[in-house]
N, C-alpha and C positions, 0 to 999 in steps of 0.2 A: 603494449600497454606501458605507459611510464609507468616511476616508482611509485608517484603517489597513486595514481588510479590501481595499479595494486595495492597499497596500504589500504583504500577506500574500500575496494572490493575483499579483502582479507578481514576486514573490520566488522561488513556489513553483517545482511542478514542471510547468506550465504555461511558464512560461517558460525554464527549464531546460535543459527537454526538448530544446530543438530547437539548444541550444550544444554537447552533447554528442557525440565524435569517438567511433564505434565500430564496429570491425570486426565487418562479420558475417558469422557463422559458417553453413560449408555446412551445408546442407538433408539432411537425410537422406530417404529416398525416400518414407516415410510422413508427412512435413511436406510435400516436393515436391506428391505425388496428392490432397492434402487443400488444398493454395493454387491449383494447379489448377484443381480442383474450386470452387472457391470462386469464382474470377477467370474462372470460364466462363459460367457460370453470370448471367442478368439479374437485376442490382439487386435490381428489386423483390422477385423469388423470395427470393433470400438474404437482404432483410431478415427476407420473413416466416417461415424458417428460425430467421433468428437471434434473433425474438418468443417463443421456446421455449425458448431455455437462461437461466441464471444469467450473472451477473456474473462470476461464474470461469472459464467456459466460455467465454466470450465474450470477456472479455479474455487470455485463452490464444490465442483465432483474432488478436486484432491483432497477437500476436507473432510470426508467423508468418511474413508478407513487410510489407513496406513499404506495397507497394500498399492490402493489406487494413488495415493501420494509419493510411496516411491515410483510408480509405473511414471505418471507423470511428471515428477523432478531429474528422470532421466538424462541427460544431456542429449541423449539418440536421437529423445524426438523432439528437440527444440521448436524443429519445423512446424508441430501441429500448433504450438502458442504462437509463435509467428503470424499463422493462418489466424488463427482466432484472434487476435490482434486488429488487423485485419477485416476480421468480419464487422465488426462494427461499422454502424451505420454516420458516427461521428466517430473519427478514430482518436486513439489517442496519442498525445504527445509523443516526440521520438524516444526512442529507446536511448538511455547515454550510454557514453559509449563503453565497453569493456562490462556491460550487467548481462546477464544471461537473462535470456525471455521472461520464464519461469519465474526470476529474482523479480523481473520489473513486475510481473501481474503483481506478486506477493505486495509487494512495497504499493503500487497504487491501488487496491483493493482488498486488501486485505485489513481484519480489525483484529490481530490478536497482538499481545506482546511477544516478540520475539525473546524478554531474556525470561521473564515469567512464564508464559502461556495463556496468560488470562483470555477470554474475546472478551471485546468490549473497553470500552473505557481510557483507551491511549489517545496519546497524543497525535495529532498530524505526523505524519511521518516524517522522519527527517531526512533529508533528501542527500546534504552533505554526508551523513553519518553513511547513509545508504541503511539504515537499519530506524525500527517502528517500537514504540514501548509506552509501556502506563507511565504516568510522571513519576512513583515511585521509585521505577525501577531507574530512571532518566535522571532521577537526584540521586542516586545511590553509584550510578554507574560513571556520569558526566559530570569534572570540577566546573569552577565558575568560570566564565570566558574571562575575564578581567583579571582574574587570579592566573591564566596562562600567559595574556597578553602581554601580562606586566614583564614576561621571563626571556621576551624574543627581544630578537637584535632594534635597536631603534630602526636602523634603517627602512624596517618596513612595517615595523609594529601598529603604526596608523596608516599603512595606505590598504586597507580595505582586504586584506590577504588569507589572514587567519580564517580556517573552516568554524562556523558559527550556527548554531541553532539559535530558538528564542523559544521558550516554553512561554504560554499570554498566561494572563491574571483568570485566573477561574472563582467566581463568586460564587458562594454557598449559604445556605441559614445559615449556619453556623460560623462560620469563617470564611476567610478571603483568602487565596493562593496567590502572590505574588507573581507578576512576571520577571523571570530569570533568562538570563541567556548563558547559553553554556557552551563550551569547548570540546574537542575530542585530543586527548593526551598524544596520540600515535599518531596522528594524523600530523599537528602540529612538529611534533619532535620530527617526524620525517621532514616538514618543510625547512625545518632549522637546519639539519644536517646539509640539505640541497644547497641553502644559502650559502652556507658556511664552507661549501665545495666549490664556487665559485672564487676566482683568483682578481678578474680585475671589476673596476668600477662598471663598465658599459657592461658585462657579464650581469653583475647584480642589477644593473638598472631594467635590463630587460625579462632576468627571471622576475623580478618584481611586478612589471607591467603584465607580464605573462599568467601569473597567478592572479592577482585583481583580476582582470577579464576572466580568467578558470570563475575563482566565487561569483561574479557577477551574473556568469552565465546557469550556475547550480540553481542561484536564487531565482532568477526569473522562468528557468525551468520547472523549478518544484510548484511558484506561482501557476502555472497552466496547469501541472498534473493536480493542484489542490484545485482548481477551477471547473477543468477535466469532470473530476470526481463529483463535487455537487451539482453539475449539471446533468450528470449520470443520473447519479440521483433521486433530482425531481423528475427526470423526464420516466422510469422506471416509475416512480412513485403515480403519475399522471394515467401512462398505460396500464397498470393496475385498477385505479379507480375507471379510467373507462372501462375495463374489461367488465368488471364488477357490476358498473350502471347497467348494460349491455345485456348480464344473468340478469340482473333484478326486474327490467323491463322484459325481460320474454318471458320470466317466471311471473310475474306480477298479469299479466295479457293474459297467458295460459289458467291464473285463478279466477281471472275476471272475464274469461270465458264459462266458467262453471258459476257464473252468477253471485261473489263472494264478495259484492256491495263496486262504489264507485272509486274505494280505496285500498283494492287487495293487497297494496303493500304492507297493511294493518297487520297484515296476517304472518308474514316474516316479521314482524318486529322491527321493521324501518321503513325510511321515507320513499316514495316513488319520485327518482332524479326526472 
């Protein structure tokens, strides 16, 4: 792993993760019988259980309790997210390099903030950062990319180098969020020290070219795993609704078998698809 892919990885949500204070919230009895079920259960069975689902499924069960969250952030069993990885029917994007499984599910499925805890409500994930957050925490944590920018050597300060987010404009009644772009402090300072370690011109010209193609290829990466994800998505979204149509058409048949008019759907409180 070079330096900066460890700086990256030390920054992310790997590290993060385990600074984070959050209260957690009671169980409701169908998460209880299912962590149960799971924590009764030997090891070995439940891995080869959990050899069968996806990445989304799967990181759904470590949310679950604590227990099954460290069983699965294991490093032992990287293998079983691998597989689950894997099992998808459209897989997803490759893993970059030097992120452990586990990290990537986290980062492409996952909705909570890593420095709060919140779910819900964050931003895209940041790909550069390797690390996910509400924009509160993203304006409190990350200065302004412009304000870093200003601080590196000219030599490369506009050729496309600097690790960068973009948080967009989010519109509300009430007010308007600007969009911001922001910087990461350690990341950058790492790549100043690299620069600055270098002795001759064609040294720097090539870490330069070197690094633009690194961002180049984050940004267009994270583009697929954000494309990745809302294709997921709808298509989840789509096999729900058939499943649904599917009950309501056999349950709808089975009333209008007991003679309960031309439109038994009347009778659950919705339309027959």
């Amino acid at each position: 792993m070079t330096p900066i892919q460890s700086s990256m990885a030390d920054t992310g949500v790997e590290a993060i993760s385990h600074k984070r204070s959050r209260t957690e919230q009671p169980e409701d009895e169908g998460a209880q019988s299912k962590r149960a079920f799971l924590e009764d259960v030997p090891l070995d069975v439940v891995l080869d259980i959990f050899s069968y689902l996806d990445s989304y499924e799967l990181f759904s069960i470590s949310r679950l309790s604590r227990g099954l969250r460290d069983i699965l952030m294991d490093q032992s069993i990287e293998s079983v997210w691998r597989t689950a990885r894997k099992n998808w029917d459209w897989e997803p994007p490759p893993i970059p390099e030097g992120m452990s499984e586990s990290c990537y599910a986290d980062l492409l499925l996952g909705n909570h903030c890593h420095m709060c805890g919140q779910s819900g409500g964050c931003e895209p994930t940041f790909w550069f950062f390797r690390v996910r957050c509400c924009r509160d925490c993203a304006y409190k944590t990350f200065p302004f990319f412009n304000s870093l920018k200003q601080k590196q050597p000219l030599a490369y300060r506009d050729k496309d180098v600097l690790p960068r987010e973009i948080i967009q404009t989010k519109r509300g009644s009430d007010k308007t969020l600007p969009r911001r772009q922001i910087g990461h402090q350690a990341l950058t300072d790492q790549l100043k020290e690299e620069f600055n370690a270098l002795k001759t011109k064609e040294e720097r010209a090539s870490w330069i070219e070197s690094k633009r193609q690194k961002r180049a290829a984050v940004e267009a990466h994270a583009k697929e795993c954000n494309d990745w994800y809302s294709n997921m998505l709808a298509i989840r979204r789509f096999h729900r609704e058939a499943e649904r149509g599917q009950a309501i058409r056999k349950t709808t048949l089975g009333l209008g078998s007991l003679g309960l008019g031309s439109n038994p759907g009347a009778a659950l409180g919705t339309k027959v698809i």
